[in-house]
DORO-289836 format. One record per residue: residue number from 1; residue in one letter; x, y, z of N, C-alpha, C in turn. Coordinates in Angstrom, 1 decimal, always signed. Example, Ala and Ser with C-alpha at 12.3 -4.5 7.8 and 13.67 -1.06 7.14 Angstrom:
(1, a, (+13.2, -5.7, +7.8), (+12.3, -4.5, +7.8), (+13.2, -3.3, +7.8))
(2, s, (+12.8, -2.2, +7.1), (+13.7, -1.1, +7.1), (+12.9, +0.0, +7.9))
END
This chain:
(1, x, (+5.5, -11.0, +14.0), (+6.3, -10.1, +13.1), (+6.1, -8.7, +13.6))
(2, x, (+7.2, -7.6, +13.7), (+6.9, -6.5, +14.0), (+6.2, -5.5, +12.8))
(3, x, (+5.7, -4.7, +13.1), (+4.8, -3.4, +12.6), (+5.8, -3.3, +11.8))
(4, x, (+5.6, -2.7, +10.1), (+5.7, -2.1, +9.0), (+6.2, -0.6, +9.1))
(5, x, (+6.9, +0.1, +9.1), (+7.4, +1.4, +9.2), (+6.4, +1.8, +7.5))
(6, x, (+5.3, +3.0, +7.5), (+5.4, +3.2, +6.4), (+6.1, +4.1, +5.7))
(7, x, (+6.6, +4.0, +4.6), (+7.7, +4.9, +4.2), (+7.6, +6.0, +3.4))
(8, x, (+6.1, +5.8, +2.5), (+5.2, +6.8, +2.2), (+4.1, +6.3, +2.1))
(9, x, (+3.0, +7.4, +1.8), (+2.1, +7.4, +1.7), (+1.3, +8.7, +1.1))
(10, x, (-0.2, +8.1, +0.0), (-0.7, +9.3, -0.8), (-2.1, +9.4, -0.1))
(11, x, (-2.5, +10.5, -0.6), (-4.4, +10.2, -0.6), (-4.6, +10.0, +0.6))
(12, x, (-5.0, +10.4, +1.5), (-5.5, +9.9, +3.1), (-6.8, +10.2, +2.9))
(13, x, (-8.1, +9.4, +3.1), (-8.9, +9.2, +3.1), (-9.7, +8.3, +4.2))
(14, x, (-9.4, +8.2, +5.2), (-10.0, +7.3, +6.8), (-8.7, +7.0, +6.8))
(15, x, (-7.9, +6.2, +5.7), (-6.9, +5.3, +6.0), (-5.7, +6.1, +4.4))
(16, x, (-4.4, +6.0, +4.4), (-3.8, +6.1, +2.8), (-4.4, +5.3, +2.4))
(17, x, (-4.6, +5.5, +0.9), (-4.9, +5.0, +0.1), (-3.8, +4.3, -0.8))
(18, x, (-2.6, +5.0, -1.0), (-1.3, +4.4, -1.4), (-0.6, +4.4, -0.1))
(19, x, (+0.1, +3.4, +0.0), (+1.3, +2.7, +0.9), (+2.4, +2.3, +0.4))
(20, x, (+3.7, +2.8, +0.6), (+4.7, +2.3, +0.1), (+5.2, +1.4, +1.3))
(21, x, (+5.4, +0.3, +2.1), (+6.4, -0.3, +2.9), (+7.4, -1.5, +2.5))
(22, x, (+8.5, -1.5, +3.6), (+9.4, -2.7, +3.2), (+9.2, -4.0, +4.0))
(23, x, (+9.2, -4.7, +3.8), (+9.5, -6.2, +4.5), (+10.5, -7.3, +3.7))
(24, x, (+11.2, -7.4, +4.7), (+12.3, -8.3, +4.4), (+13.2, -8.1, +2.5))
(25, x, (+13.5, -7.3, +2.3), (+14.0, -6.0, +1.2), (+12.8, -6.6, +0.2))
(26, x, (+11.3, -6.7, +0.6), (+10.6, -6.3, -0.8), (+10.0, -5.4, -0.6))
(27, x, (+10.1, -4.3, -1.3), (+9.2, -3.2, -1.2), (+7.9, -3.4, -2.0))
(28, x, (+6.8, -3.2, -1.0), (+5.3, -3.2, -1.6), (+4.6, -2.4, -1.6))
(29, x, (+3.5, -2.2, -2.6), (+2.8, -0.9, -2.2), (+1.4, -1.2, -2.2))
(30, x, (+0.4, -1.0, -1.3), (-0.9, -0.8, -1.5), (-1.8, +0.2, -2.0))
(31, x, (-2.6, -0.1, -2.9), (-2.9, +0.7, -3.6), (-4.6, +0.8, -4.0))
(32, x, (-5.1, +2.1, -3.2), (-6.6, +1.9, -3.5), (-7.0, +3.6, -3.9))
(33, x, (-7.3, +3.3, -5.6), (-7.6, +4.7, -6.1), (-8.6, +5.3, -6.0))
(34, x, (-9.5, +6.3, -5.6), (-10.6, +6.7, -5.8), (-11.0, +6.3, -7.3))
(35, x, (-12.7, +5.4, -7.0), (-13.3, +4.9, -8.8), (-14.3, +6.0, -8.8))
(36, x, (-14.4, +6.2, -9.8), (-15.1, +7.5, -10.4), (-16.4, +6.6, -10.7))
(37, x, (-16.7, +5.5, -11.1), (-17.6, +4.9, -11.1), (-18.6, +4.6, -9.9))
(38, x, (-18.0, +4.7, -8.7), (-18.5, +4.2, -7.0), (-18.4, +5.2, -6.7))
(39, x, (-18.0, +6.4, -7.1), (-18.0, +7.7, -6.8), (-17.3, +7.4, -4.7))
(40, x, (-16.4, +6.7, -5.0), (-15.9, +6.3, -3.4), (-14.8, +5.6, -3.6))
(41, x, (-14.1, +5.0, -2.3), (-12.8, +4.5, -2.5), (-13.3, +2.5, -2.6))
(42, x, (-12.4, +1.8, -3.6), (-12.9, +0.5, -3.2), (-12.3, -0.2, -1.5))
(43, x, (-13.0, -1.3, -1.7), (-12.8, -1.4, -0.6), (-11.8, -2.7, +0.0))
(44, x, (-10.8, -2.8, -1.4), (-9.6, -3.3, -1.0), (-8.3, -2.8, -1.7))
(45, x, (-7.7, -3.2, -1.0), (-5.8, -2.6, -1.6), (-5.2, -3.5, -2.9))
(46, x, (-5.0, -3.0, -3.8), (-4.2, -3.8, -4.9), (-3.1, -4.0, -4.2))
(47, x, (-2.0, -5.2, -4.3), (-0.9, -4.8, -3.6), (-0.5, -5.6, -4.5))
(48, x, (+1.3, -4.6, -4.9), (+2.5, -4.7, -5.6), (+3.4, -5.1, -5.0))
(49, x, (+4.4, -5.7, -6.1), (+6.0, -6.1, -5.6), (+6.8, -4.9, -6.4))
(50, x, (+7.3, -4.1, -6.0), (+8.1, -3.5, -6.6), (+9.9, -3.4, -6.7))
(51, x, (+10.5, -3.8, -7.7), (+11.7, -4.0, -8.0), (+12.7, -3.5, -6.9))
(52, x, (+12.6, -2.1, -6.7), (+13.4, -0.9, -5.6), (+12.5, +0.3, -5.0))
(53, x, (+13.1, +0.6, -4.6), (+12.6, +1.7, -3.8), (+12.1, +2.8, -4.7))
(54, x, (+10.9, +3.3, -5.2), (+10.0, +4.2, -6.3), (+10.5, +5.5, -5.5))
(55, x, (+11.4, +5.9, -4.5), (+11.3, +7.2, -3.7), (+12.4, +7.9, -4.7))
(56, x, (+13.3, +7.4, -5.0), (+14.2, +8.1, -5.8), (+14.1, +7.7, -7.0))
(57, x, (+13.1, +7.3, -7.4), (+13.1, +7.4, -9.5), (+11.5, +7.9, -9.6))
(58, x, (+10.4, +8.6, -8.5), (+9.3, +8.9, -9.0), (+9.0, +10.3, -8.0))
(59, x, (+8.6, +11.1, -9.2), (+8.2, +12.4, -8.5), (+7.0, +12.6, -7.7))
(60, x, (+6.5, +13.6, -7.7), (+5.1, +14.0, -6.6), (+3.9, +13.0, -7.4))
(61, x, (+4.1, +12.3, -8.4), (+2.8, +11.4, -9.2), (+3.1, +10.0, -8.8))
(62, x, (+2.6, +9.5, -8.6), (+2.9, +7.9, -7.8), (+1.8, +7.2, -8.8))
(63, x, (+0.7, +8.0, -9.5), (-0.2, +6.8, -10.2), (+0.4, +5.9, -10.8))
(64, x, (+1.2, +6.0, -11.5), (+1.6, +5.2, -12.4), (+2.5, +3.9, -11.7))
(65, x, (+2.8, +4.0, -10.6), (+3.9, +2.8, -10.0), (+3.2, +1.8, -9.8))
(66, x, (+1.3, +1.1, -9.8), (+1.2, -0.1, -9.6), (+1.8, -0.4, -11.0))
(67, x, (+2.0, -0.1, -12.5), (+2.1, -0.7, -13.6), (+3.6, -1.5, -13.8))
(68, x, (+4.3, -0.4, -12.7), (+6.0, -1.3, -13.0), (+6.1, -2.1, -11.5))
(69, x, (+5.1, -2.4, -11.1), (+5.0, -3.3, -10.0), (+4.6, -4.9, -10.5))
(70, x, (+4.8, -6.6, -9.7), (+4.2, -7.3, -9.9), (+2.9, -7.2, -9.1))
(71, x, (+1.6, -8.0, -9.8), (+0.6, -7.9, -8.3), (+0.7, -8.6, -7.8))
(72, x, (+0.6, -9.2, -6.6), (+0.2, -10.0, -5.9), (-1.0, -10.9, -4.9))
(73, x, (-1.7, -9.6, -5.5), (-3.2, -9.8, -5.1), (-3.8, -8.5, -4.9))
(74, x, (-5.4, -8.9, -3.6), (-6.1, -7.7, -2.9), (-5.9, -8.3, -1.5))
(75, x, (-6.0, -7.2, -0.9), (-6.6, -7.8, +0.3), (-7.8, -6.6, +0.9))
(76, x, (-8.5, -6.8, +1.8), (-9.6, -5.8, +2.1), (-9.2, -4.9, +2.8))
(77, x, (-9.5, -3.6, +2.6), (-8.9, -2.4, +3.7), (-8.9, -2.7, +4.7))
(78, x, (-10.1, -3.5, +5.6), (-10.4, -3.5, +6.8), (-9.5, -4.2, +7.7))
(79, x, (-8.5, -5.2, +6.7), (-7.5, -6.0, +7.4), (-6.4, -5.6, +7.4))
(80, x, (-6.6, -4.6, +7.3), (-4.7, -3.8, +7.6), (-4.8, -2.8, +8.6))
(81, x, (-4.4, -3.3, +10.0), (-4.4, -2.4, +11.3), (-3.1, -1.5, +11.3))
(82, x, (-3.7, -0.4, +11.2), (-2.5, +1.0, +11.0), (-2.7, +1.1, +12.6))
(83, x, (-1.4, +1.5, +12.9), (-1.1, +2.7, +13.7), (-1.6, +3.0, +14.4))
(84, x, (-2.0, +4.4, +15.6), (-2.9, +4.9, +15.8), (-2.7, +6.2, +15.1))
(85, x, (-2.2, +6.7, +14.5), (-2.0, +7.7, +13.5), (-2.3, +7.4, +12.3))
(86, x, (-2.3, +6.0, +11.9), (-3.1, +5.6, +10.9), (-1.7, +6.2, +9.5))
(87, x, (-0.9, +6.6, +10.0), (+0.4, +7.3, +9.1), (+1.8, +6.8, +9.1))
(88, x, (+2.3, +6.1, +10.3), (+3.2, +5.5, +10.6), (+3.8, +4.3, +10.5))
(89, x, (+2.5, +2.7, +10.5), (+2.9, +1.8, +10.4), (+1.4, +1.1, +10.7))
(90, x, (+2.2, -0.3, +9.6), (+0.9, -1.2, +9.6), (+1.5, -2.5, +10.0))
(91, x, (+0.9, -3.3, +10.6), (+0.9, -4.6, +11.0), (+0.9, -5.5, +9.8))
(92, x, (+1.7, -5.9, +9.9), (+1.9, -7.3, +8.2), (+1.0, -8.4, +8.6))
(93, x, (+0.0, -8.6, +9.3), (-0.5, -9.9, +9.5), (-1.6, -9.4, +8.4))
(94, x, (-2.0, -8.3, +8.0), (-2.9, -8.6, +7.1), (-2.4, -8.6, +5.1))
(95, x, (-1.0, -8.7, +5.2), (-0.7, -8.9, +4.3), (+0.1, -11.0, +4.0))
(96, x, (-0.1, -11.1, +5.3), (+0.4, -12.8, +5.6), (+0.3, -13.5, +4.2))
(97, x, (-1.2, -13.4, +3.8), (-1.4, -14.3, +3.0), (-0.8, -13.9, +1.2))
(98, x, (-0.5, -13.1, +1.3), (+0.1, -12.7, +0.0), (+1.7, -13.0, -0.2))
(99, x, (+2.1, -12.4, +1.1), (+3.6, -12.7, +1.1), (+4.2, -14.7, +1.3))
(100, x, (+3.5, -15.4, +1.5), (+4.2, -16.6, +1.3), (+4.8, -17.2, +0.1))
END
């Protein structure tokens, strides 16, 4: 399967911390908030199904989009190979197991 165009992205921290990409018209977002309790980022992605495209119905605040998303799981940061810009695109093999 080819690389994921990302289509946004918040929070850069080693890696975004929110990802908005599309595959095959579902748009998904990964999503890892800074916990104020770990005083650090966790160390996997919530990841959403989201209805349409959040780019034209959400302004500069994206917190709130995992809520009108379905989840569909975690998966661990470590298994989503970005880019080499780390900004552009991620490889869907580490989302495999979510999307079936």
């Amino acid at each position: 399967m080819a690389w994921l165009p990302i289509l946004e992205y918040r929070d850069f921290h080693d890696v975004p911390r929110l990802v908005l990409v599309q595959t095959e018209g579902r748009y998904l977002l990964l999503d890892c908030p800074f916990d104020t309790d770990l005083d650090d980022y966790p160390p996997a992605y919530d990841v959403y199904e989201l209805d349409a495209d959040p780019r034209r119905t959400v302004g500069a605040d994206w917190r709130e989009l995992p809520a009108r998303g379905r989840r569909l799981g975690r998966v661990p940061v470590e298994s989503i190979a970005f880019d080499s810009t780390r900004r552009e695109a991620i490889d869907p093999g580490g989302l495999a197991s979510l999307l079936r």
